[in-house]
C-alpha positions as CSV (number, residue, x, y, z in Angstrom):
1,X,-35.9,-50.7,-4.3
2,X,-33.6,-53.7,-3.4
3,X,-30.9,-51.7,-5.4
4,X,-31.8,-49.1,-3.4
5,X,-31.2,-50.7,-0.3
6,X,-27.7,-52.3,-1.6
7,X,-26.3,-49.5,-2.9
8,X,-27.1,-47.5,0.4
9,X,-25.5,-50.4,2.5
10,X,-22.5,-50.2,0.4
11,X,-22.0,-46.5,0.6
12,X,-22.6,-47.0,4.5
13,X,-20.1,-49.7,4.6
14,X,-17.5,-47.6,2.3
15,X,-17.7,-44.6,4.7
16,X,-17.2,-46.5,7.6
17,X,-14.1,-48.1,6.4
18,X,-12.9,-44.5,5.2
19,X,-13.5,-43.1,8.7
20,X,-11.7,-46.4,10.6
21,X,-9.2,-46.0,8.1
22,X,-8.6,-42.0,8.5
23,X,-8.7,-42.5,12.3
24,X,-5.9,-45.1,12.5
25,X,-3.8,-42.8,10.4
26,X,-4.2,-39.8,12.7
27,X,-3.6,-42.5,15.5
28,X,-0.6,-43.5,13.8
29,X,1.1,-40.1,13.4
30,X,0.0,-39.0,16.3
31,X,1.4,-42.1,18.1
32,X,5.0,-41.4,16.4
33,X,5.3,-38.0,16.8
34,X,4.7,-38.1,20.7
35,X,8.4,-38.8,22.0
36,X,7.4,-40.1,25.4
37,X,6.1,-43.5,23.5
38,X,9.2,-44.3,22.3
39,X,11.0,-43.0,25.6
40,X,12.1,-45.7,28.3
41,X,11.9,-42.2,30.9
42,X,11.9,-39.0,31.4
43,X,15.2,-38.0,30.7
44,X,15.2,-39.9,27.4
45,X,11.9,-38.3,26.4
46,X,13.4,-34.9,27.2
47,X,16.5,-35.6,25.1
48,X,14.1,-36.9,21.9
49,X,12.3,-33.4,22.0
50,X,15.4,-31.5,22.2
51,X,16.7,-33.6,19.3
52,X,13.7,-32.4,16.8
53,X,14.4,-28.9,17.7
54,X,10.5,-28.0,18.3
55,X,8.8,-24.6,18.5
56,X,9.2,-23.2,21.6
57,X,5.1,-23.8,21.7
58,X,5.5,-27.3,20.8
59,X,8.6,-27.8,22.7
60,X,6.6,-27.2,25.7
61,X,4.1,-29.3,24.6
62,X,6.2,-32.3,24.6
63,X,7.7,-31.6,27.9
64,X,4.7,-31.5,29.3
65,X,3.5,-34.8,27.7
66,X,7.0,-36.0,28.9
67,X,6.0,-35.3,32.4
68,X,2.6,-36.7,32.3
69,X,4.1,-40.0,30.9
70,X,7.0,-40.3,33.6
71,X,6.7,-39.6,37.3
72,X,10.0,-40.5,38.2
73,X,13.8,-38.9,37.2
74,X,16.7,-40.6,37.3
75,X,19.2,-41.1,39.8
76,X,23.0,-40.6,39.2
77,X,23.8,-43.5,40.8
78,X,21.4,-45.2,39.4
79,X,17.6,-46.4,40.1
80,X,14.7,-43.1,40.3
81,X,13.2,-41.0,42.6
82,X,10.0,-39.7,42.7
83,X,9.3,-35.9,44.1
84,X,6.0,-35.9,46.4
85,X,4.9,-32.2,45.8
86,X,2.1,-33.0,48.7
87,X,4.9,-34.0,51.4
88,X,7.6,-32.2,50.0
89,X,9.2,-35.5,50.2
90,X,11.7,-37.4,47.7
91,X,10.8,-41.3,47.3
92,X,13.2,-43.9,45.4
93,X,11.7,-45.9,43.1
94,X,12.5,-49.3,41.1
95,X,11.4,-47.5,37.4
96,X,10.7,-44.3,36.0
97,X,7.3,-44.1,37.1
98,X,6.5,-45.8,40.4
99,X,4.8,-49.3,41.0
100,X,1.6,-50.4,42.5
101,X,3.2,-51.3,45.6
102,X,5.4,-47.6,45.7
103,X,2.6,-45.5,44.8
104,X,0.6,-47.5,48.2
105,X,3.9,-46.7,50.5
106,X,3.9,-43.1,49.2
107,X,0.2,-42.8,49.6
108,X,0.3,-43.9,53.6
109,X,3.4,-42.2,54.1
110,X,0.7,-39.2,52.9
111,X,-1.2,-40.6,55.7
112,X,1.4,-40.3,58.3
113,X,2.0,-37.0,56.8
114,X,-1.6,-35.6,57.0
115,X,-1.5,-37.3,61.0
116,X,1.7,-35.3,61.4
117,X,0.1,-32.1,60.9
118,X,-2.8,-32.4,62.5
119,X,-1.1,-33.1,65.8
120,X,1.2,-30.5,65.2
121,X,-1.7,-27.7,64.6
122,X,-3.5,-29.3,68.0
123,X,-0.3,-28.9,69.8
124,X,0.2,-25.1,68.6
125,X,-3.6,-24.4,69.5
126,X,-3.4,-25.8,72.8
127,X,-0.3,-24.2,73.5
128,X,-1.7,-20.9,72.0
129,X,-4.7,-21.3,74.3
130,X,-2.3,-21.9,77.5
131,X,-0.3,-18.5,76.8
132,X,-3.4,-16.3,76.5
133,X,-4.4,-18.4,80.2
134,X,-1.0,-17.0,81.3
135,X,-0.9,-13.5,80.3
136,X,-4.1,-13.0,81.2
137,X,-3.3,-14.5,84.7
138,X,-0.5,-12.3,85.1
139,X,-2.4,-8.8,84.0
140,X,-4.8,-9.7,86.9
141,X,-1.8,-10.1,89.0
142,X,-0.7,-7.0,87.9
143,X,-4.1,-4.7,89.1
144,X,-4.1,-3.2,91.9
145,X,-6.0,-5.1,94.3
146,X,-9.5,-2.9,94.5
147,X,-11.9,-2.8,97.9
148,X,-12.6,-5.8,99.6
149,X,-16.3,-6.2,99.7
150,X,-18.1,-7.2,103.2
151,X,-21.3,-8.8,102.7
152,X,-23.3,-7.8,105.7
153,X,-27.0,-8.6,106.8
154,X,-29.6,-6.2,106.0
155,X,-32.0,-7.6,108.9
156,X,-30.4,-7.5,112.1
157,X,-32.3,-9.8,114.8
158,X,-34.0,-7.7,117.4
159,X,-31.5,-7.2,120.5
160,X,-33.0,-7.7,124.4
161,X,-34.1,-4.8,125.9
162,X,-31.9,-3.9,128.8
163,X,-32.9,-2.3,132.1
164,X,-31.2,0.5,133.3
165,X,-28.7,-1.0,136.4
166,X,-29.7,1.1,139.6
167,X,-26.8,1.9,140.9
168,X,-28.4,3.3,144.3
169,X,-28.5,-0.1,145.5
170,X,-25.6,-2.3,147.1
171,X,-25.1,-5.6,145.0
172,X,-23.2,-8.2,146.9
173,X,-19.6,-8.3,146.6
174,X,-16.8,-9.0,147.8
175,X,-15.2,-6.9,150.6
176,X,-11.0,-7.0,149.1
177,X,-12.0,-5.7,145.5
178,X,-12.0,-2.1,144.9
179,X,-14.6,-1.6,142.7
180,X,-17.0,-3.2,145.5
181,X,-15.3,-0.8,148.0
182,X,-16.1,2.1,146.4
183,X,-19.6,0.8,145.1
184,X,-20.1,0.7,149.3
185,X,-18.5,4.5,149.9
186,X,-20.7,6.0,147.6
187,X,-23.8,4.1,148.9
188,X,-23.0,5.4,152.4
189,X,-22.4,9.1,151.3
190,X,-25.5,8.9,149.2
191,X,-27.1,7.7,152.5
192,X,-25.7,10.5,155.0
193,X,-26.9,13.5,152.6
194,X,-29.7,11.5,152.2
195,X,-30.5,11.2,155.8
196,X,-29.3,14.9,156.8
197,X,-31.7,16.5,154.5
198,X,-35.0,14.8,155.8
199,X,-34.0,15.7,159.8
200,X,-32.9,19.7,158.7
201,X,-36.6,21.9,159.3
């Protein structure tokens, strides 16, 4: 049974340093055919693949692993630059893929970008808002202007009764005005007929 046991451990230990051994193979050839690891940037990594004349499958399978390993592309003058798809916004950069300290600068330049927008879609709503104020305004203006409404009590108070003015009767007045004048002539006519009609049999 101790055989057993010592022969198992050995087989154990045998295939385990068979499988370590396999994996840093793959590791290995994987490692050397990638170009990018051998590539100081992008534009060197992009010249290594072109040199090996790939596939066109496999050729843009190592141009995409050369983009993944470099961010940045390199100046003419010298130096990199670094495209911000998010901004739309070219950054320079020390190497080909940018620092701790760049990738902070491009990330609150971002910020200032995301602010920037914001504002800008708050500005265009207000002033969006305002126009509709303003054309609405004006279509009122336009209308013709309809009836004025009166608002008018529906209980009127109750009004003093009046009594009939007898006009038989003289009312003291004033001898120069005319109305009193005649107010007096028609008295004494009034009188006369009056008078002539109670002494005729």
């Amino acid at each position: 049974m101790d055989r057993l046991r010592s022969g198992g451990a050995k087989t154990y230990l045998a295939t385990a340093i068979a499988l370590v051994l396999l994996a840093l193979v793959i590791l290995w050839l994987g490692y050397r055919e990638s170009p990018p690891q051998s590539a100081r940037d992008f534009e060197d990594c992009v010249e290594q693949v072109e040199a090996k004349r790939p596939s066109n499958d496999e050729r843009g399978a190592l141009l995409t692993d050369c983009n993944a390993h470099f961010a940045g592309r390199r100046k003419a003058g010298g130096g990199y630059s670094y495209y911000d798809f998010m901004q739309d916004r070219i950054f320079d950069i020390a190497g080909p893929n940018p620092t701790v300290a760049e990738r902070n600068a491009i990330d609150r330049a971002y910020m200032g970008f995301l602010d920037a927008q914001r504002r800008e879609a708050v500005s265009a709503e207000l002033a969006i808002r305002q126009n509709e104020r303003l054309r609405a305004d004006l279509e009122r203006a336009r209308q013709p202007a309809g009836l004025r409404m009166a608002l008018t009590p529906t209980n009127w108070p109750p009004l003093p009764a009046r009594r009939p003015v007898d006009r038989s009767k003289s009312t003291h007045c004033e001898d120069s005005s005319l109305s009193c004048g005649w107010a007096k002539l028609s008295a004494a006519v009034k009188n006369a007929f009056a008078s002539s009609s109670k002494t005729t049999p």
